[in-house]
C-alpha positions in Angstrom: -44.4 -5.7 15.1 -42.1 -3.6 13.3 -43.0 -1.8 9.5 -41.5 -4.3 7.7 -43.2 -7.6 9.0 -46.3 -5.4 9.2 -46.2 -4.5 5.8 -45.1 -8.4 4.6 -48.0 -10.0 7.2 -50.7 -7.7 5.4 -49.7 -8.2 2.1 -48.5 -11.9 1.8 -51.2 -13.2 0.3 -51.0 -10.7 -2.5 -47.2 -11.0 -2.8 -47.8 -15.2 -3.2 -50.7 -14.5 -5.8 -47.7 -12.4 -7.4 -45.3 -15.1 -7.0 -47.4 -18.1 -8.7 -48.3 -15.6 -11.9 -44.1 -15.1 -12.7 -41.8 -17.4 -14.6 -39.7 -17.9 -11.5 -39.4 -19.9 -8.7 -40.1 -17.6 -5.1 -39.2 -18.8 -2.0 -39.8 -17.4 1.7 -37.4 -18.0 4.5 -37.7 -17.7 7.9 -34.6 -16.0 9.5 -32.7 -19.1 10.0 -33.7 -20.9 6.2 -36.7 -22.3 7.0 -39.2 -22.3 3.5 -41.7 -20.9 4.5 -43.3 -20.8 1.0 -42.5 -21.7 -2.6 -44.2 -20.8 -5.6 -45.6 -22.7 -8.4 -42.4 -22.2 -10.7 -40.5 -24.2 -8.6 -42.0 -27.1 -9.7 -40.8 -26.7 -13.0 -37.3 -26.0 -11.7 -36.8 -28.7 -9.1 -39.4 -31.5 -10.5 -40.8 -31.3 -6.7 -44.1 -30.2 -5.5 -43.6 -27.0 -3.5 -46.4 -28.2 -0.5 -43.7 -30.6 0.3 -40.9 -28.2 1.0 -42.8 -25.9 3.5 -41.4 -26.3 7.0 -38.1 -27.7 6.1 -35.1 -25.9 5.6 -33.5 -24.8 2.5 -29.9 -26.4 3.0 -32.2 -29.7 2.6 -31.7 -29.0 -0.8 -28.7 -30.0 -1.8 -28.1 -32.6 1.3 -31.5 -34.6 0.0 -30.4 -34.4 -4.0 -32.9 -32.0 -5.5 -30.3 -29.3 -5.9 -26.2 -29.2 -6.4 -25.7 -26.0 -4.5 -27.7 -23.2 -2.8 -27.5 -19.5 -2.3 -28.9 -19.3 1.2 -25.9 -20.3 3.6 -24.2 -17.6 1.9 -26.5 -15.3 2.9 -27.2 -16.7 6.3 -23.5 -15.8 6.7 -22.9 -12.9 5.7 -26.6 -11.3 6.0 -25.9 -10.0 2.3 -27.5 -10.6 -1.0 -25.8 -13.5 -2.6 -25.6 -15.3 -6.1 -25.4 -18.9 -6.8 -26.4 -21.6 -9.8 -26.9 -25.1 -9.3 -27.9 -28.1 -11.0 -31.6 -29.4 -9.6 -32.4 -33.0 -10.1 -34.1 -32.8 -13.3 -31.4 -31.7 -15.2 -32.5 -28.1 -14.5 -29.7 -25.4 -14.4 -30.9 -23.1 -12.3 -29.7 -19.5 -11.0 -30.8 -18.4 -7.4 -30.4 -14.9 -5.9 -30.9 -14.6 -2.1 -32.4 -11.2 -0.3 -32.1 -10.5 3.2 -34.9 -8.7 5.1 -34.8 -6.9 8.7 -36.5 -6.0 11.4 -35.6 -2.6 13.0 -33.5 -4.3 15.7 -31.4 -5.4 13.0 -32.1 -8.9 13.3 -32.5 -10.3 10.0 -36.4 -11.9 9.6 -36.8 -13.4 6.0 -34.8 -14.2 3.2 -36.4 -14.0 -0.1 -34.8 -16.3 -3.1 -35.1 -15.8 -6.8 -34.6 -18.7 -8.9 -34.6 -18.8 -12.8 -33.8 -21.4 -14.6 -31.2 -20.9 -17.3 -30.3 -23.7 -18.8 -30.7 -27.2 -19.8 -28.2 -30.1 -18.9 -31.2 -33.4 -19.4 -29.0 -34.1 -22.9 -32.3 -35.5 -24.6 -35.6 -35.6 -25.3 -36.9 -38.5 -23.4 -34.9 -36.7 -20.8 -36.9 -33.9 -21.1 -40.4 -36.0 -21.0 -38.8 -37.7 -17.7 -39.0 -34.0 -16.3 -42.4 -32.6 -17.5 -44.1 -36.0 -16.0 -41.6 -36.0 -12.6 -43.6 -35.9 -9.5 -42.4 -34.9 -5.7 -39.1 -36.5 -4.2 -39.9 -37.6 -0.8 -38.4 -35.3 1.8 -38.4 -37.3 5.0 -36.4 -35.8 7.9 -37.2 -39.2 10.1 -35.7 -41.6 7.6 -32.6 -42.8 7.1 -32.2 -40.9 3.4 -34.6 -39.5 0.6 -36.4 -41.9 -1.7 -35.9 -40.7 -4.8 -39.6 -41.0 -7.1 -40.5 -40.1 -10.3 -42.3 -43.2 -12.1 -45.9 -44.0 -11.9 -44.8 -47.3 -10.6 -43.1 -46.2 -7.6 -45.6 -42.9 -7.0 -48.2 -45.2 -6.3 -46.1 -47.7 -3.7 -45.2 -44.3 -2.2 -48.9 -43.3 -1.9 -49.6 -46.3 -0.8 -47.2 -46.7 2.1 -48.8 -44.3 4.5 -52.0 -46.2 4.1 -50.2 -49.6 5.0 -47.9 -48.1 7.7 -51.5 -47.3 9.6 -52.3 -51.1 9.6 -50.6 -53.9 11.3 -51.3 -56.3 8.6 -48.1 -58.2 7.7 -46.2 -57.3 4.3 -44.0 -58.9 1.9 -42.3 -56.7 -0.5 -41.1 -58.6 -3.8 -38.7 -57.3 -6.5 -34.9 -58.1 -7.4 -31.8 -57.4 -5.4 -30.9 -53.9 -5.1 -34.3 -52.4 -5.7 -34.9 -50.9 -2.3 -37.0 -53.4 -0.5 -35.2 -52.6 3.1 -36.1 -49.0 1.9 -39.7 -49.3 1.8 -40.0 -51.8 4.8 -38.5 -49.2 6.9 -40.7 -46.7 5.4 -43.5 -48.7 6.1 -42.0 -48.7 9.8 -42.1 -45.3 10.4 -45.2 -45.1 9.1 -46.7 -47.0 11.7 -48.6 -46.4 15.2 -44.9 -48.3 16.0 -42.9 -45.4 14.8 -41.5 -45.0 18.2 -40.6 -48.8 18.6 -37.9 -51.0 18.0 -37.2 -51.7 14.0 -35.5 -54.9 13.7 -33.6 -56.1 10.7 -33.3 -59.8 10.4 -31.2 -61.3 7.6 -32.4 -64.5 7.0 -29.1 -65.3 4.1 -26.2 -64.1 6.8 -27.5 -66.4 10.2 -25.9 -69.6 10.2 -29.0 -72.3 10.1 -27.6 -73.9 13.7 -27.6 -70.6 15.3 -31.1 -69.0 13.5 -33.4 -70.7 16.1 -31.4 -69.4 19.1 -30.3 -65.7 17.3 -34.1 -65.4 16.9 -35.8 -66.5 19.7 -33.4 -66.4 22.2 -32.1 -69.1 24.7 -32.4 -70.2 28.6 -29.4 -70.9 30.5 -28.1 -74.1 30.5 -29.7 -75.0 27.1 -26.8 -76.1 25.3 -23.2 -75.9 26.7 -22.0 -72.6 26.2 -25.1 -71.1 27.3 -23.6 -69.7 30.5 -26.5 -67.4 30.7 -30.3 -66.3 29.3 -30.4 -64.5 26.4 -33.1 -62.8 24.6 -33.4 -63.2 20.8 -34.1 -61.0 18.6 -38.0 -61.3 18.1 -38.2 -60.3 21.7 -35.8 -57.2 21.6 -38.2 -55.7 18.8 -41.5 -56.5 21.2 -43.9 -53.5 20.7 -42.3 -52.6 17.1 -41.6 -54.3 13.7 -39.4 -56.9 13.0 -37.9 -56.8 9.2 -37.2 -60.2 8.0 -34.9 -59.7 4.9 -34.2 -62.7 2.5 -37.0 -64.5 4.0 -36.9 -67.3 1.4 -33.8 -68.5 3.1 -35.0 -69.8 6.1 -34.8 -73.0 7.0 -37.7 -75.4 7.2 -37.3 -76.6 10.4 -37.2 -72.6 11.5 -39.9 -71.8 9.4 -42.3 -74.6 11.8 -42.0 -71.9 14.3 -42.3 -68.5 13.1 -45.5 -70.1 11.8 -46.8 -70.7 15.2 -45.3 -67.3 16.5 -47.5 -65.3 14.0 -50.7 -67.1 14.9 -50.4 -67.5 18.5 -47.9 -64.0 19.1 -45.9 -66.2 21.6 -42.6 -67.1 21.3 -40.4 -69.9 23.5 -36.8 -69.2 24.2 -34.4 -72.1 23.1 -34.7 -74.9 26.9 -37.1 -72.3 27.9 -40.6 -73.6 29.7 -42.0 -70.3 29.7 -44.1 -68.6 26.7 -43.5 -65.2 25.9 -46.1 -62.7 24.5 -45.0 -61.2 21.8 -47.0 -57.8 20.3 -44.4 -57.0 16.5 -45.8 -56.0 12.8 -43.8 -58.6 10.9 -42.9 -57.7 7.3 -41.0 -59.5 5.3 -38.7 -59.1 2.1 -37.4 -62.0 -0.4 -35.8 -62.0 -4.2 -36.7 -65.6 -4.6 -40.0 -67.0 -6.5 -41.9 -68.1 -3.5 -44.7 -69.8 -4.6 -42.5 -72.4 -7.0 -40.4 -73.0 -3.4 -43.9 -73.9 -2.0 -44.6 -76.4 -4.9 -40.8 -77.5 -4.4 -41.7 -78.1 -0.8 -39.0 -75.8 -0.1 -41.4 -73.1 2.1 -44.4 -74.1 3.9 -47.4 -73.0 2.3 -49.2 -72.0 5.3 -46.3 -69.8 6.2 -46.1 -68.5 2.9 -50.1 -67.1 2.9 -49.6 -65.8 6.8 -46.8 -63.5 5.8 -48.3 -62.8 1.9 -51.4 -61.2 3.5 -50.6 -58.0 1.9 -47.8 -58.5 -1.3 -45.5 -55.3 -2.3 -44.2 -55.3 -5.6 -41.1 -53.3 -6.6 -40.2 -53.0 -10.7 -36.8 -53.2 -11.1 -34.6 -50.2 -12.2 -34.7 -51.4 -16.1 -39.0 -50.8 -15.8 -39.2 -47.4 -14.5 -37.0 -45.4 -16.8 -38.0 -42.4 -15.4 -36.1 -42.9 -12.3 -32.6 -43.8 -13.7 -31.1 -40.3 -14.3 -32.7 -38.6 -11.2 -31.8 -41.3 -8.8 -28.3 -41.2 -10.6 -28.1 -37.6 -10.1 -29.5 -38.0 -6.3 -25.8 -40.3 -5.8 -24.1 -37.9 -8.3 -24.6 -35.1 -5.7 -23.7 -37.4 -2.3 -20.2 -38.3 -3.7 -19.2 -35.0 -5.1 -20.1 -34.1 -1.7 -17.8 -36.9 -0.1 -14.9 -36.3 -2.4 -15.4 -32.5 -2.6 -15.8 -32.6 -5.8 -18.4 -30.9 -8.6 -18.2 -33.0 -11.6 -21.5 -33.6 -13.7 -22.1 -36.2 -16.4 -21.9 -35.6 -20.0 -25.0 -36.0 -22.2 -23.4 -39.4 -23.8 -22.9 -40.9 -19.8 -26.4 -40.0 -19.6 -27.7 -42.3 -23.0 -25.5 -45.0 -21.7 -27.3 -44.9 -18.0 -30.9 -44.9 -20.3 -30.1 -47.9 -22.2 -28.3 -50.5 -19.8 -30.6 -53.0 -18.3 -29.4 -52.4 -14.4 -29.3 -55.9 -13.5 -28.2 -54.9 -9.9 -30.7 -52.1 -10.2 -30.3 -49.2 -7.5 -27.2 -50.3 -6.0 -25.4 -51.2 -9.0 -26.4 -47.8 -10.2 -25.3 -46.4 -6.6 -21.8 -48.0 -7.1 -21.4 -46.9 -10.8 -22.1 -43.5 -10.1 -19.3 -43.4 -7.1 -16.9 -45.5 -9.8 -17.3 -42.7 -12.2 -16.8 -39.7 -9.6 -13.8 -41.5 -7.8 -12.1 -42.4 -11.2 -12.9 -39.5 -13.6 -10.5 -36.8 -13.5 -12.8 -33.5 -15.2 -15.6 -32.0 -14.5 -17.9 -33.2 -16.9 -18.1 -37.2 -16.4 -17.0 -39.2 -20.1 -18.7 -42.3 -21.2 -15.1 -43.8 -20.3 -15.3 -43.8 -16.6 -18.4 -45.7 -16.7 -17.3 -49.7 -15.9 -16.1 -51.5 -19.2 -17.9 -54.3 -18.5 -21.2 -51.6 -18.9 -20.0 -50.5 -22.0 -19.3 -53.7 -23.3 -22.8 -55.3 -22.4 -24.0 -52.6 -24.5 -22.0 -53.2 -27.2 -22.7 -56.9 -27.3 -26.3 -55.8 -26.9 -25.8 -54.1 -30.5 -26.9 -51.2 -28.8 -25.1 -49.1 -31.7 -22.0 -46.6 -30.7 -21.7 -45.5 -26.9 -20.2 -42.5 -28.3 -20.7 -40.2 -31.7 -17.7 -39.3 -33.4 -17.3 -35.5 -32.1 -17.9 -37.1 -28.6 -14.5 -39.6 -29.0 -12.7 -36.7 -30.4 -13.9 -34.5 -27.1 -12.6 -37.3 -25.2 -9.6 -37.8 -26.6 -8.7 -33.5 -26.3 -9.5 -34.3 -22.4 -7.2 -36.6 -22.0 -4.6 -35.0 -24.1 -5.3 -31.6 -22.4 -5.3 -33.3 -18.8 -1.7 -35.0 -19.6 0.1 -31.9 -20.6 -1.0 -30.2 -17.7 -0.4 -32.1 -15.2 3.5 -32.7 -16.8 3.9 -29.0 -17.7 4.1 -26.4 -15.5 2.3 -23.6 -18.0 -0.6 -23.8 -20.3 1.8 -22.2 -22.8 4.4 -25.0 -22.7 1.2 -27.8 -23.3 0.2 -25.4 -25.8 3.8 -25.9 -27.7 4.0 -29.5 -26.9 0.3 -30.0 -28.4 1.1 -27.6 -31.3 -1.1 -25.2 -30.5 -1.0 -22.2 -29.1 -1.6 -20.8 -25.7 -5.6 -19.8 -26.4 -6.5 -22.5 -27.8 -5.4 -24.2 -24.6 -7.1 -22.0 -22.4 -10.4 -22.1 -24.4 -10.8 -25.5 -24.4 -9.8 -26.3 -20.8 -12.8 -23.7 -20.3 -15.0 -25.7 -22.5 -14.5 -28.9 -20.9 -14.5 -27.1 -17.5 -11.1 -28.3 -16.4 -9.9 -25.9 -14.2 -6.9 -24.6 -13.9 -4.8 -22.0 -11.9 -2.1 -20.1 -13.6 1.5 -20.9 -12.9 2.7 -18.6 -9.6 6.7 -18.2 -10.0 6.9 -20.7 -12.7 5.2 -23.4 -10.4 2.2 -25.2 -11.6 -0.4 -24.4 -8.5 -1.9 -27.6 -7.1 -3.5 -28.6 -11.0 -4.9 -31.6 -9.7 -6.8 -30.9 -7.2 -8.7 -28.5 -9.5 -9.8 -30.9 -11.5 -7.5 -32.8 -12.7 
């Protein structure tokens, strides 16, 4: 053990008593990024509880939403002291400075990040009360992507899911299209003694009601004419694991007869089969549709319906937990800028119109807005006139008041004017003539707006557009 990590081994619990007593966020990396510890202040700057973090590493940041940008790869490459700000997902600006430690072999050992915040981008107060309540985003390496929490609501399905992943109990999760049901189902998946298993997704809505039977349990050879062979069905591929069955309400009548007697006896019988099959699965199940006026229609079986409601999961829809809007928003915000390579942010009036449409599609509609916005919006900063019209003008039938005040339209209407004259001009002083203006004015306010631009090079206009514009 060399000086250094002799001194640092010694003295760690001091330096982390240090840490949690400062202003600022401190984090420990191993040698390759790993977090190793984070101090209290990071909570404050990145709306996440710092326990969560430890043993994943800090390029997780940005790739699971919490943060637009980090200091560490820069250090990782170059083994120096770098500089970086970002934008966390509470609206947090927040400057990061990265140190690099040694051993005597050279080899570099720990990194040791600063972070500060320095500024505020939430637009409002009710923004700011969505950050002092926030709670930990759920950083889940095995999943298929981060659930994005903040709301009481959805804190306590999270807390509950671990609990219900260690039973076998079957599981129907409620709620509205696009709120994330196949989200949680697969959470509760992986969750489960069954982790290992097969996870099969079943969409009740898409399998045509003469092929369900066969899709799902399979069919012998010879059992109708083009059955040229045996083939196993889908409940039997996910033996040993879960099967998801998505839009549940949708199944046919006849179908639902036997997944009745598949849950209570855990057999199944292939389509002309003889032969039962044992079948060991967690069944959960997922619907949009008012289930218990289907079983008064005679539309589902009532028995079914209390074998698979043994355990019932509600999910609010996006217009009840508030809370989540603008960090899930900011979550997709940081996913396309990633796939477009872009670094745009939304302005505080994008942010009022998010807060006070009713999301009828909820998460996904949100999801598809955002990308909408990025793909469309030409600046930086995001105007309330990339968001959909038809957004805009629910709002404004609503009599939800102005989407914009009047120094925000006139903000808007410089952007566009600026953005025009730039891209047909091959100097900021020529747009500054044809604007009648002159040249710093130009200059400033494409600053202000953060609309970059490159200065001409030989009296060519460098590529403008991809900028920014």
């Amino acid at each position: 053990m060399d000086l250094m990590e002799d001194f640092m081994a010694r003295n760690m619990e001091m330096l982390k008593i240090l840490a949690d007593d400062q202003n600022v966020g401190v984090w420990i990396n191993s040698g390759n990024g790993q977090i190793l510890y984070a101090s209290r202040g990071v909570r404050e700057q990145y709306g996440v509880d710092p326990a969560v973090l430890l043993g994943h590493n800090s390029t997780e940041l940005v790739e699971t939403g919490l943060a637009s940008g980090q200091s560490l790869p820069e250090t990782l490459r170059t083994r120096a002291i770098s500089k970086a700000e970002c934008v966390t997902k509470i609206g947090k600006k927040v400057s990061i400075t990265c140190y690099p430690f040694f051993k005597e072999n050279g080899k570099l050992w720990r990194i040791v990040g600063i972070s500060r915040i320095v500024g505020d981008i939430s637009g409002d107060r009710e923004d700011n009360a969505e950050e002092e309540s926030s709670s930990p985003i759920h950083i889940e390496e095995k999943l298929k992507e981060p659930f994005i929490v903040v709301s009481s609501q959805m804190r306590a399905i999270m807390e509950s899911l671990e609990r219900l992943g260690r039973s076998d109990a079957t599981v129907m999760i409620r709620g509205e299209s696009g709120v994330g049901k196949d989200g949680i189902a697969y959470r509760l998946h992986k969750f489960s003694r069954r982790a290992d298993q097969p996870y099969v997704v079943i969409n009740c809505a898409t399998i045509p009601e003469n092929l369900i039977e066969s899709e799902l349990f399979g069919y012998e050879k010879g059992a109708f004419t083009n059955a040229t062979s045996s083939k196993m069905g889908l409940f039997e591929m996910a033996n040993h694991g879960t099967i998801f069955l998505d839009e549940v309400g949708d199944m046919p009548l006849a179908v639902q007869v036997k997944l009745l007697r598949c849950i209570q006896n855990r057999q199944i019988l292939r389509v002309g089969g003889k032969k039962m099959i044992n079948l060991d699965v967690r069944f959960i199940t997922a619907t949009n549709q008012p289930v218990e006026e289907m079983v008064i229609a005679g539309k589902f079986r009532e028995d079914l319906y209390y074998r698979l409601n043994v355990i019932k999961l509600i999910i609010p829809p996006l217009r009840e937990r508030y809370q989540d809007i603008m960090p899930l928003a900011r979550y997709f915000l940081g996913q396309f800028n990633k796939k477009y390579e872009t670094k745009k942010q939304f302005s505080k009036a994008v942010q009022r119109i998010f807060h006070a449409y009713s999301w009828p599609g909820n998460v996904r509609e949100l999801e598809n807005t955002v990308e909408h916005a990025v793909a469309l919006c030409p600046f930086a900063i995001i105007g309330p006139q990339f968001v959909p019209q038809y957004i805009t003008d629910a709002l404004q039938k609503k009599g939800e008041g102005e989407i914009m005040t009047l120094k925000e339209a006139t903000e808007a209407c410089e952007k566009k004017l600026l953005a025009e004259a730039m891209l047909k001009y091959p100097s900021s002083r020529k747009a500054a003539q044809v604007l009648g203006c002159d040249q710093t004015t130009v200059l400033r306010k494409l600053k202000k707006y953060g609309l970059t631009y490159d200065a001409p090079e030989g009296g060519e206009k460098k590529n403008f557009i991809q900028m920014g514009l």
